[in-house]
C-alpha positions as CSV (number, residue, x, y, z in Angstrom):
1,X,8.6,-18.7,-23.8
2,X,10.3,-19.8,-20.6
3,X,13.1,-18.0,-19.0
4,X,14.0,-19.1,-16.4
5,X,17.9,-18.7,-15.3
6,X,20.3,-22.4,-16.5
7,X,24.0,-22.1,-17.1
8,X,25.0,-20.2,-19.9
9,X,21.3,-18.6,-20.2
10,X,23.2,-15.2,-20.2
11,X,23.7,-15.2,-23.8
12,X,20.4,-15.6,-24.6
13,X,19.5,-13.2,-22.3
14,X,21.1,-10.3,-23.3
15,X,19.6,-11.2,-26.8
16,X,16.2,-10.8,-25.2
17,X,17.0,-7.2,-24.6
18,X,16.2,-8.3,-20.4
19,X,19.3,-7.9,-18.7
20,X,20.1,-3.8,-19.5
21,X,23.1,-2.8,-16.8
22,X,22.2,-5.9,-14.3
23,X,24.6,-8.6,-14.3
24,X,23.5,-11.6,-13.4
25,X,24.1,-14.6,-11.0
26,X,23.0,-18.3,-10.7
27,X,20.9,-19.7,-7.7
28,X,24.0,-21.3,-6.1
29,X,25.6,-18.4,-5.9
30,X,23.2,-16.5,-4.6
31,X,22.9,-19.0,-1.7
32,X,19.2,-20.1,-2.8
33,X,17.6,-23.5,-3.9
34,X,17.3,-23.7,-7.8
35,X,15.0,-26.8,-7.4
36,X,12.2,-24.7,-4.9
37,X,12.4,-22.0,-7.3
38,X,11.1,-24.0,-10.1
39,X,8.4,-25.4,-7.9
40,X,7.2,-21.1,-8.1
41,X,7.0,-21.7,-11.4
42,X,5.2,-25.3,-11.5
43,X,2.9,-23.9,-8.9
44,X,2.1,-20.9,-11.2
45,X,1.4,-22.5,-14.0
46,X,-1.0,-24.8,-11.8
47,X,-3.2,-21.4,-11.5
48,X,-3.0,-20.9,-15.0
49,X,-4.4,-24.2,-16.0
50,X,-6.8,-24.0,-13.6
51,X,-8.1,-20.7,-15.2
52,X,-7.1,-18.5,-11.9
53,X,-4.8,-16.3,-14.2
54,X,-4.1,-15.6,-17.5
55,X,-0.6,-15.5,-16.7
56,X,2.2,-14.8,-14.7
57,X,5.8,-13.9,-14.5
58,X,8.6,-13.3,-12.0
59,X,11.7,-12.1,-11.2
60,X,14.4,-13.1,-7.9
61,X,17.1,-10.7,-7.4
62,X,19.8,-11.5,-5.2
63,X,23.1,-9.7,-4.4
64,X,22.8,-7.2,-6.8
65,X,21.9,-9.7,-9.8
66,X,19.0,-11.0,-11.8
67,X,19.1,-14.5,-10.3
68,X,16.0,-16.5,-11.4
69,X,13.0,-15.5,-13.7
70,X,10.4,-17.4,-15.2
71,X,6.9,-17.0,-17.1
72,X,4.1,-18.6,-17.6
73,X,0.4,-18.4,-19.3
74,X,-0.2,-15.6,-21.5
75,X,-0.7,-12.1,-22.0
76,X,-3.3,-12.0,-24.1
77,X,-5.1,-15.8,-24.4
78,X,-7.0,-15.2,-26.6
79,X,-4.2,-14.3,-29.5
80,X,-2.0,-16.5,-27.1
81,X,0.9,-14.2,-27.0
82,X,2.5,-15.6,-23.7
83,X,3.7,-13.8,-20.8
84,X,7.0,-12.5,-20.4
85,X,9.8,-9.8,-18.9
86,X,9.1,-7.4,-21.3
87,X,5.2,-7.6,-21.3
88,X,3.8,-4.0,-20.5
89,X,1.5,-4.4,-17.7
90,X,-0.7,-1.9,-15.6
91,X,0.8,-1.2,-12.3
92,X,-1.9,0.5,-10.8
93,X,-1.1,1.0,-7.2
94,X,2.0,0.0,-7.9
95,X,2.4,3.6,-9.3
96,X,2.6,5.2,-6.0
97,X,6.5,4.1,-5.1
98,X,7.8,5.5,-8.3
99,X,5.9,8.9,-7.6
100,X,7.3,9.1,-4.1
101,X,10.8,8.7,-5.5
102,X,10.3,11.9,-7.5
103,X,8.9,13.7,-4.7
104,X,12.0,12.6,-2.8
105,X,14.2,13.6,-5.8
106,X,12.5,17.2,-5.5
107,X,13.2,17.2,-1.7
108,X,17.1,16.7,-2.2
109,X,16.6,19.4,-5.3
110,X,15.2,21.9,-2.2
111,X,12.5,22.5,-4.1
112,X,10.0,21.3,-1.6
113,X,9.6,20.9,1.9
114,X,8.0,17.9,4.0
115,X,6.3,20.4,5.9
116,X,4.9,22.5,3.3
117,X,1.3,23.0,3.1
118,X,-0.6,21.7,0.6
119,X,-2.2,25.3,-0.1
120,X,1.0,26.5,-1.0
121,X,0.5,24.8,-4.1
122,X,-2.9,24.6,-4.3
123,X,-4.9,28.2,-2.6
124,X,-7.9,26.7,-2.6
125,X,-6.9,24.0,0.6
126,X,-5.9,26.9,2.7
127,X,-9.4,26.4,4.9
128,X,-10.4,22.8,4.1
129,X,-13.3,21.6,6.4
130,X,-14.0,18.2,7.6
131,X,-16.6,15.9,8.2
132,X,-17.5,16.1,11.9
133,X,-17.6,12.2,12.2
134,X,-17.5,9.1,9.8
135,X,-20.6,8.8,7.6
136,X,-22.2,12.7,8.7
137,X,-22.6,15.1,6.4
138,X,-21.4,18.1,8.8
139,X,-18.7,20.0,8.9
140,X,-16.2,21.6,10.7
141,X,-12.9,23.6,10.1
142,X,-9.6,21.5,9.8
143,X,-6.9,21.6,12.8
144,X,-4.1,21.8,10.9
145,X,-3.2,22.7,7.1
146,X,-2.4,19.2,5.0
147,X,1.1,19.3,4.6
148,X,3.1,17.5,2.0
149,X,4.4,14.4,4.4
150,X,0.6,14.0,4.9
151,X,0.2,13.2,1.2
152,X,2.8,11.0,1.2
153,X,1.7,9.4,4.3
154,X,-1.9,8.9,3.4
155,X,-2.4,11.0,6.5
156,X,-4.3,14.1,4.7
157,X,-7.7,13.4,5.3
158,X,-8.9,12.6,2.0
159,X,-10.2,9.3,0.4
160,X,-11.3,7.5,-2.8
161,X,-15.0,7.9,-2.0
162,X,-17.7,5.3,-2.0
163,X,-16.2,1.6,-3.0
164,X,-12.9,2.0,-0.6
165,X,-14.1,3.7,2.2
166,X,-17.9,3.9,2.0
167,X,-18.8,0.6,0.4
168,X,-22.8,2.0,0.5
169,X,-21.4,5.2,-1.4
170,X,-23.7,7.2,1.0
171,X,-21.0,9.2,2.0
172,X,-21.4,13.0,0.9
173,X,-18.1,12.0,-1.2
174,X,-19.2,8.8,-3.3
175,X,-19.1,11.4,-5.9
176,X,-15.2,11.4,-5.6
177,X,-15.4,8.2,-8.1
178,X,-16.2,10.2,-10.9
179,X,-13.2,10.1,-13.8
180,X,-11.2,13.6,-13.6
181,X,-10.6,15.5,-16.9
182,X,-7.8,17.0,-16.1
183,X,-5.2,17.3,-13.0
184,X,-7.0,21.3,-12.6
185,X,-10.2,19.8,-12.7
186,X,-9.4,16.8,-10.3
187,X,-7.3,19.5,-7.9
188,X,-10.9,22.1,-8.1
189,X,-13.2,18.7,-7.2
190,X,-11.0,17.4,-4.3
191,X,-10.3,21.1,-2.6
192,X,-14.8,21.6,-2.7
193,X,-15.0,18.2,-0.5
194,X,-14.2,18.1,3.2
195,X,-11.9,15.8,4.8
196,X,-12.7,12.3,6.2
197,X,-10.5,12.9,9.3
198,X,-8.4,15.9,10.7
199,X,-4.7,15.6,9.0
200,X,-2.8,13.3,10.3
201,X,-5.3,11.5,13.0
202,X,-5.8,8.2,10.5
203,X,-3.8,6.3,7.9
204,X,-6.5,6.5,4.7
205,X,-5.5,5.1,1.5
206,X,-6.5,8.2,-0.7
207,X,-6.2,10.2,-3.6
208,X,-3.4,11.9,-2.0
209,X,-0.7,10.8,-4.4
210,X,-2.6,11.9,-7.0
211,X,-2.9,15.2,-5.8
212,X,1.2,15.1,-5.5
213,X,1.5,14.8,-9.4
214,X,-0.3,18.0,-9.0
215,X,2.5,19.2,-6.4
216,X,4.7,18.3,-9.1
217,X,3.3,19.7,-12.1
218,X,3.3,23.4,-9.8
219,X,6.7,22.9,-9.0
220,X,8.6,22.0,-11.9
221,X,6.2,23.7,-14.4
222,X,6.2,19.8,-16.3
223,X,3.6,17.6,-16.4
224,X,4.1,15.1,-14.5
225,X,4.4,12.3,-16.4
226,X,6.9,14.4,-18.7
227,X,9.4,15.2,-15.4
228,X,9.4,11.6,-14.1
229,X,10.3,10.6,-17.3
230,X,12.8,12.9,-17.5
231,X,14.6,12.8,-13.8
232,X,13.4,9.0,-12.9
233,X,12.7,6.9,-15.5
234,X,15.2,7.5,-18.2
235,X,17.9,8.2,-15.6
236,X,17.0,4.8,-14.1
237,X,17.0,2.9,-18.1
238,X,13.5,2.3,-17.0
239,X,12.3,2.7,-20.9
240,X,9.3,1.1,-21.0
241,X,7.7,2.9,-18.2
242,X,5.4,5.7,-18.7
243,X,1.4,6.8,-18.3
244,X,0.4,5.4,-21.9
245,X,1.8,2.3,-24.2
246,X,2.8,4.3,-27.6
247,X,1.9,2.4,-30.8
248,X,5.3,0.8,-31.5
249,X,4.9,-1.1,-28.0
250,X,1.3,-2.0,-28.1
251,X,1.8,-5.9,-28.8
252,X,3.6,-6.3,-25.6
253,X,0.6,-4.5,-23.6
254,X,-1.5,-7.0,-21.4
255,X,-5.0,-8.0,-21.8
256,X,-6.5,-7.1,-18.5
257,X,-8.6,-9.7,-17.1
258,X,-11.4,-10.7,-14.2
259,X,-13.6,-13.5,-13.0
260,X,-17.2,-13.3,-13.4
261,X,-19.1,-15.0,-10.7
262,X,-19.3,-18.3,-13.1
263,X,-15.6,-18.2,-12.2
264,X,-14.7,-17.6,-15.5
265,X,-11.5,-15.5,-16.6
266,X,-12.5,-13.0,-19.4
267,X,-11.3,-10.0,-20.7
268,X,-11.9,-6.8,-19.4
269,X,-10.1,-4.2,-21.1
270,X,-8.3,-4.8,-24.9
271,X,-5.5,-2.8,-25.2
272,X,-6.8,-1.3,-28.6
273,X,-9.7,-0.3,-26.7
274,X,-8.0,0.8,-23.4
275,X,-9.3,4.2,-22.1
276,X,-6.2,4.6,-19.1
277,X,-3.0,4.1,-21.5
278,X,-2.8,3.5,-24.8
279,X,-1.3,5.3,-28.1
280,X,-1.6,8.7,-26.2
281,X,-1.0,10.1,-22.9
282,X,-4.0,11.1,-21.2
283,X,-5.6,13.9,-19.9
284,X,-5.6,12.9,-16.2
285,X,-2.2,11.9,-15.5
286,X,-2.8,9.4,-12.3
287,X,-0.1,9.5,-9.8
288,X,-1.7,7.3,-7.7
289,X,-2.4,4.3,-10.7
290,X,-1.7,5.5,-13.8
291,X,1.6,4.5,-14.4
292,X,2.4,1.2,-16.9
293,X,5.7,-0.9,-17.0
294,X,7.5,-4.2,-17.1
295,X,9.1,-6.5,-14.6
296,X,12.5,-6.0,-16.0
297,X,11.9,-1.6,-15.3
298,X,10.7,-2.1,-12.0
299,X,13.4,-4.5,-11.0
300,X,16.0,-1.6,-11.8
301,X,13.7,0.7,-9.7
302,X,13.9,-1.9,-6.4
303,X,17.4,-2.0,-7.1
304,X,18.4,1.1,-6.7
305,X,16.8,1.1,-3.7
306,X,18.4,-1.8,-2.2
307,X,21.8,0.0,-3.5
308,X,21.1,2.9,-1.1
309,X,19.8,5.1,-4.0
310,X,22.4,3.9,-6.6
311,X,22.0,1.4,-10.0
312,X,25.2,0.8,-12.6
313,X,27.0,3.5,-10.7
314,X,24.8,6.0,-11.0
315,X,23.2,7.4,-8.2
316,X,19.7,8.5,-8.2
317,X,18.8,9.3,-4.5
318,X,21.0,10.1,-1.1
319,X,21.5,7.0,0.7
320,X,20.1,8.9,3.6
321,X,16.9,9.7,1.7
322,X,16.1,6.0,0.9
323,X,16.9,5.1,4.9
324,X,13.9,7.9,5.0
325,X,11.9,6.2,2.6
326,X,12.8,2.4,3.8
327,X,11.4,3.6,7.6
328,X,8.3,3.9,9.2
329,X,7.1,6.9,9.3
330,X,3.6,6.5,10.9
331,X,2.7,7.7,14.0
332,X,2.2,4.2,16.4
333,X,-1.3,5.6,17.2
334,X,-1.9,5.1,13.7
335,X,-1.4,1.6,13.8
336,X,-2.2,-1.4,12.6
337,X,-3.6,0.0,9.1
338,X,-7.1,-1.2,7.9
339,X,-8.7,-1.5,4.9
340,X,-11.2,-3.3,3.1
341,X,-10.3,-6.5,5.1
342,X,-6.6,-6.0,5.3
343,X,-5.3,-4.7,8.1
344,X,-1.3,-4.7,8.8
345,X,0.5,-5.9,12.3
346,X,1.8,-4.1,14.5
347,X,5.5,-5.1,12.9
348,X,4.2,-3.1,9.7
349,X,4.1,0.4,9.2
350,X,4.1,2.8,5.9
351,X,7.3,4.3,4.6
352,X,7.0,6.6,1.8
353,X,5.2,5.2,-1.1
354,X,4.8,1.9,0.4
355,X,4.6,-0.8,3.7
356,X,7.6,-1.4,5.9
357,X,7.6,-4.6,7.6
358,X,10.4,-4.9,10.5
359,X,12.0,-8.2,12.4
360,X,10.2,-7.6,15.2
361,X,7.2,-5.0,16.9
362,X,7.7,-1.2,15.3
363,X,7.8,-0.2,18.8
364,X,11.1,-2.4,19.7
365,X,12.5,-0.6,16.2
366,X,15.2,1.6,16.6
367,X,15.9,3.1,13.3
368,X,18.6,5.1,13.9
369,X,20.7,2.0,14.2
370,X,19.6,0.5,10.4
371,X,20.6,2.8,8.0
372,X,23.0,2.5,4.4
373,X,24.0,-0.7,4.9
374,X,22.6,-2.1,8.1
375,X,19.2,-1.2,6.6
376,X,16.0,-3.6,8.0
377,X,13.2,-5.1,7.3
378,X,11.1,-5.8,4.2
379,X,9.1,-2.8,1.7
380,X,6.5,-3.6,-0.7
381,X,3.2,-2.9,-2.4
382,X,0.9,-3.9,-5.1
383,X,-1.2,-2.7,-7.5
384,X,-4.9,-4.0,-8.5
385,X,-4.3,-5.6,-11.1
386,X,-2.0,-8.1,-8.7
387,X,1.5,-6.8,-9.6
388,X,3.3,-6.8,-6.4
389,X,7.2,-6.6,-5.1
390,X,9.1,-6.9,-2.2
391,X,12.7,-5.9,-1.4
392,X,13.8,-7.4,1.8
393,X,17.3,-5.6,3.1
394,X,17.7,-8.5,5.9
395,X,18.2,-11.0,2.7
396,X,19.7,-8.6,-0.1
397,X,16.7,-10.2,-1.8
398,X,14.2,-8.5,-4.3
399,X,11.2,-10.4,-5.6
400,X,8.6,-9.2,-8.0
401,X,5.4,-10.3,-9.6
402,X,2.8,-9.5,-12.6
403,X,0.0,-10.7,-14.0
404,X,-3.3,-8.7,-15.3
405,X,-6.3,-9.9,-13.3
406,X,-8.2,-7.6,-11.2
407,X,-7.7,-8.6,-7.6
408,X,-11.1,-10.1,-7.0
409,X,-10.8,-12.3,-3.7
410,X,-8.7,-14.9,-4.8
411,X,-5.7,-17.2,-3.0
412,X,-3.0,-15.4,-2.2
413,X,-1.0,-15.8,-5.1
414,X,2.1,-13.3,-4.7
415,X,2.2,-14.2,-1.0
416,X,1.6,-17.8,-1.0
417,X,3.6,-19.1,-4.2
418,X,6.0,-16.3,-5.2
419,X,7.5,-15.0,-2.0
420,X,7.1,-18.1,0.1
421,X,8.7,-19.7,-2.2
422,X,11.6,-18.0,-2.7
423,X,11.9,-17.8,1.2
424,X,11.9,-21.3,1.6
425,X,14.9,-21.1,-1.6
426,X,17.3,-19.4,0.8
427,X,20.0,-21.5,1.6
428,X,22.3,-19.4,3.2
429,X,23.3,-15.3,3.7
430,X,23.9,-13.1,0.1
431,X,27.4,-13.2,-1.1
432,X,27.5,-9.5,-0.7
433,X,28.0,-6.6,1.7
434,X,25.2,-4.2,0.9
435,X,26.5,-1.0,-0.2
436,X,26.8,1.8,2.1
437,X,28.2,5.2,3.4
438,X,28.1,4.2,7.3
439,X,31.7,2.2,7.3
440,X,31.7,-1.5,6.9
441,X,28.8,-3.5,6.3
442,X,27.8,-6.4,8.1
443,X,26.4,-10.0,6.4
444,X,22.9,-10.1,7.3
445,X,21.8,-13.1,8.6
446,X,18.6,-15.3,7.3
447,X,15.8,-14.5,9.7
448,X,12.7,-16.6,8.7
449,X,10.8,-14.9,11.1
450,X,10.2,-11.5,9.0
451,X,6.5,-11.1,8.4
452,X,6.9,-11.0,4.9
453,X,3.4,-10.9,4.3
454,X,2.9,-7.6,6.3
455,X,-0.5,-8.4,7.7
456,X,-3.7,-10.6,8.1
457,X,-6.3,-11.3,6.7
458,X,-4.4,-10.5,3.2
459,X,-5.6,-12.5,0.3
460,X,-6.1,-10.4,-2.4
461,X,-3.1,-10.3,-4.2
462,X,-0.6,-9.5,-2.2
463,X,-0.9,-6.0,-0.7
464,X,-4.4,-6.2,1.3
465,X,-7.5,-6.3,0.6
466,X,-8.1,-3.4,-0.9
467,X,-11.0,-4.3,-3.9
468,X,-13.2,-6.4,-1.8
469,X,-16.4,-7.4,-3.4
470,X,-17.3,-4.1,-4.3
471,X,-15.3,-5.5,-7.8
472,X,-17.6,-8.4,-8.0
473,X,-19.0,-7.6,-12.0
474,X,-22.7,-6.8,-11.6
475,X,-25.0,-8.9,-13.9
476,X,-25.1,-5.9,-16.8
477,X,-21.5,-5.8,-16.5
478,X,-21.1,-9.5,-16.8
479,X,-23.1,-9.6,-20.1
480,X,-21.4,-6.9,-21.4
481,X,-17.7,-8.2,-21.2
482,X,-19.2,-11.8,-22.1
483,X,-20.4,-10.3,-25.3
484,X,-16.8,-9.1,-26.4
485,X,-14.9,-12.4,-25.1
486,X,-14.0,-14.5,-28.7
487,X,-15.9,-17.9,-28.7
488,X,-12.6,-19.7,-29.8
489,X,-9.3,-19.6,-28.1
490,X,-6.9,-18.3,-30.1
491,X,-9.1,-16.4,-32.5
492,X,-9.2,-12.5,-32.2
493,X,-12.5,-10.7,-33.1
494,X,-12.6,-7.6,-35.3
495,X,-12.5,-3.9,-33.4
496,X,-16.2,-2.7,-32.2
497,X,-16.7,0.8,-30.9
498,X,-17.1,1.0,-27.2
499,X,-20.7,1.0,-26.0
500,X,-22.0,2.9,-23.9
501,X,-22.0,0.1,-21.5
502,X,-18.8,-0.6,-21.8
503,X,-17.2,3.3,-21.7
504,X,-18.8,2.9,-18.0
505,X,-17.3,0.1,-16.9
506,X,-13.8,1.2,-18.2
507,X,-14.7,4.5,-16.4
508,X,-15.6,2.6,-13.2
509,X,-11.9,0.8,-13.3
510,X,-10.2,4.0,-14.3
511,X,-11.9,6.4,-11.0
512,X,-11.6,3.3,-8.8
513,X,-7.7,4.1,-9.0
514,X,-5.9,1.2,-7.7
């Protein structure tokens, strides 16, 4: 079904169950192009018909209004349900923002502190050693305890093991790929390895949000997925967001897809036969990837973060904690981030939970002049399955993206189409003043020269280049997911147990955590 926004398209809408609490707003309006946004969606389906994706969908918010959406392709091809606002979709990566909004809510609750030690919460870090250098297998004691800004920062130490960081997985912590029973038992494993680096001496994407659901679960005696339900999602309507699809929500649940080296899009993981969510919650509640949601949640998420922390009147944050959470907060030394063949500029930086990209150098930035409403630059990241957003507070403009392929090297599809697109839509400033506590707001002029793309090099969906070929299916693999793909479109195939084979591969996708 298309959906993209025409006059009088409210109505139908609202029927749609889509537009929950965000009014909406027409292209003109919002000052952008109506004609180059429906190129996005020509350009999209393009990739669809050429068999790059499965499908895809969108959403431009401008303003403080839903201002253009569209989808395309399918969901699942092969029962051809098509793709839409409301399809559930893995976010993967995309988990991590939401997670550091409940750590930030716990900050404001004074029930943690940035510079608490991780031990504090977990005894068994309290004299973590670390490898002496990159690829040894010796040890020495840790400079400094890992503190909770460290986890948020990716600036603990730790990693994701072989695949990420050690793509021969002869690092003494390849075994860190293994899938975790429990948060105890994932806690116990990660506390027996040492470090990569000393705390904060290197930006590592890592387990380290992960570990943080842990922080949570400690200090609000929840689980976590129970507590951000509780104090994020439902306060933010964000209903079709959790760490499992229940059985009632199952049809809208993506197929996840990939390319075999025949570039051919098949099927990877059924949603009747998904091990990560589905029916239940499950035993390792992921922080760092385990969340699943729809474009129309999320949206409500990025917009109460362009708001300053507030959605439909309700505020969910201090303004003063998103101008924390919307800065960088890496070291410059630190700088540019690398991995896997992405690395970021030296205009991009880490916030909390994701990349901050400013106007100009980080080191020209003075952020204690952009704050509430005269907030800067652009936040974003992606997950692996190549759902991906931005919020840019320069153009009061929010874009998101979802489709289910695993990010494979492929052309930069959320870069490329999506958000270059809607760049090239802007006509003129937002017809708004950003909300904000710092006295008047000022109109925020169009400034095409924003990297927008937040580094080099990027061309795996949107948010670096994080899978590499180390997601390449092997030849096993390939034959394995071949043998459950239907040989006519359209046609399901009866349930099979998982095989052995395949309870690997799904484990492989679920300790890969992206």
């Amino acid at each position: 079904m298309r959906l993209h926004f025409l006059a009088g398209g409210l109505t139908a809408l609202m029927c749609l169950g889509i537009v929950r609490g965000i009014g909406t707003m027409s292209p003109e309006a919002a000052n952008l192009d109506r004609q180059r946004l429906e190129e996005i969606t020509r350009d999209l389906q393009a990739q669809v018909s050429r068999n790059q994706l499965p499908g895809a969908a969108f959403q431009v918010y401008r303003a403080g209004k839903l201002v253009f959406q569209d989808a395309v392709g399918y969901q699942d091809r092969e029962l051809m349900r098509p793709m839409g606002m409301n399809t559930i979709v893995r976010l993967m990566s995309q988990t991590k923002p939401l997670v550091a909004a409940g750590v930030m809510i716990l900050l404001e609750r004074d029930l943690i502190s940035l510079d608490d030690p991780l031990w504090k919460y977990y005894p068994k870090f309290r004299n973590v050693r670390v490898l002496k250098s990159d690829g040894a297998k010796e040890t020495v004691p840790a400079n400094r305890d890992i503190t909770i800004l460290d986890l948020l920062l990716h600036t603990a130490g730790l990693g994701y093991g072989g695949g990420f960081n050690d793509p021969s997985g002869d690092s003494p912590l390849a075994t860190m790929e293994i899938p975790f029973e429990t948060l105890e038992y994932f806690m116990n494993e990660q506390a027996s390895k040492p470090l990569y680096w000393q705390p904060g001496t290197t930006w590592r994407y890592s387990w380290s949000y992960d570990v943080l659901g842990y922080v949570i679960k400690r200090v609000t005696g929840q689980s976590p997925d129970i507590w951000l339900r509780q104090n994020l999602f439902e306060p933010l309507e964000m209903y079709d967001t959790d760490f499992y699809v229940p059985m009632d929500k199952i049809g809208r649940f993506a197929v996840a897809y990939t390319m075999t080296r025949s570039n051919i899009l098949i099927p990877i993981i059924r949603p009747r036969m998904d091990p990560i969510q589905a029916f239940n919650p499950p035993p390792f509640i992921s922080c760092g990837s385990g969340i699943v949601s729809t474009l129309h949640d999320y949206g409500r998420f990025t917009m109460m973060l362009m708001n300053g922390g507030v959605i439909d009147g309700k505020r969910i944050l201090k303004s003063e904690t998103v101008d924390m959470m919307w800065r960088n907060q890496l070291d410059l030394s630190l700088l540019p981030m690398d991995l896997n063949g992405w690395q970021s500029d030296m205009n991009t930086g880490w916030g909390f939970g994701f990349t901050v990209s400013a106007p100009g150098p980080l080191p020209d930035v003075d952020w204690s002049k952009h704050k509430g409403s005269n907030r800067t630059g652009t936040i974003g990241w992606g997950g692996g399955m190549m759902t991906n957003w931005i919020a840019s507070a320069d153009n009061d403009l929010i874009v998101l993206f979802a489709t289910q392929r695993l990010a494979t090297p492929i052309p930069n599809t959320f870069q490329e189409i999506v958000v270059q697109g809607v760049m090239d839509s802007i006509k003129g400033n937002s017809p708004r003043k950003l909300p904000g506590p710092e006295g008047p707001a000022v109109e925020f002029e169009v400034d095409d020269g924003i990297n927008h793309a937040g580094g080099r090099n990027n061309n795996n969906g949107g948010f670096g280049g994080l899978w590499g070929n180390q997601w390449r299916l092997t030849a096993d693999e390939e034959e394995v997911l071949t043998s459950l793909e239907p040989k006519e479109a359209g046609r399901s195939q009866p349930q099979q147990e998982m095989t052995e084979e395949t309870d690997k591969l799904h484990a492989r996708l679920r300790s890969s955590n992206v």
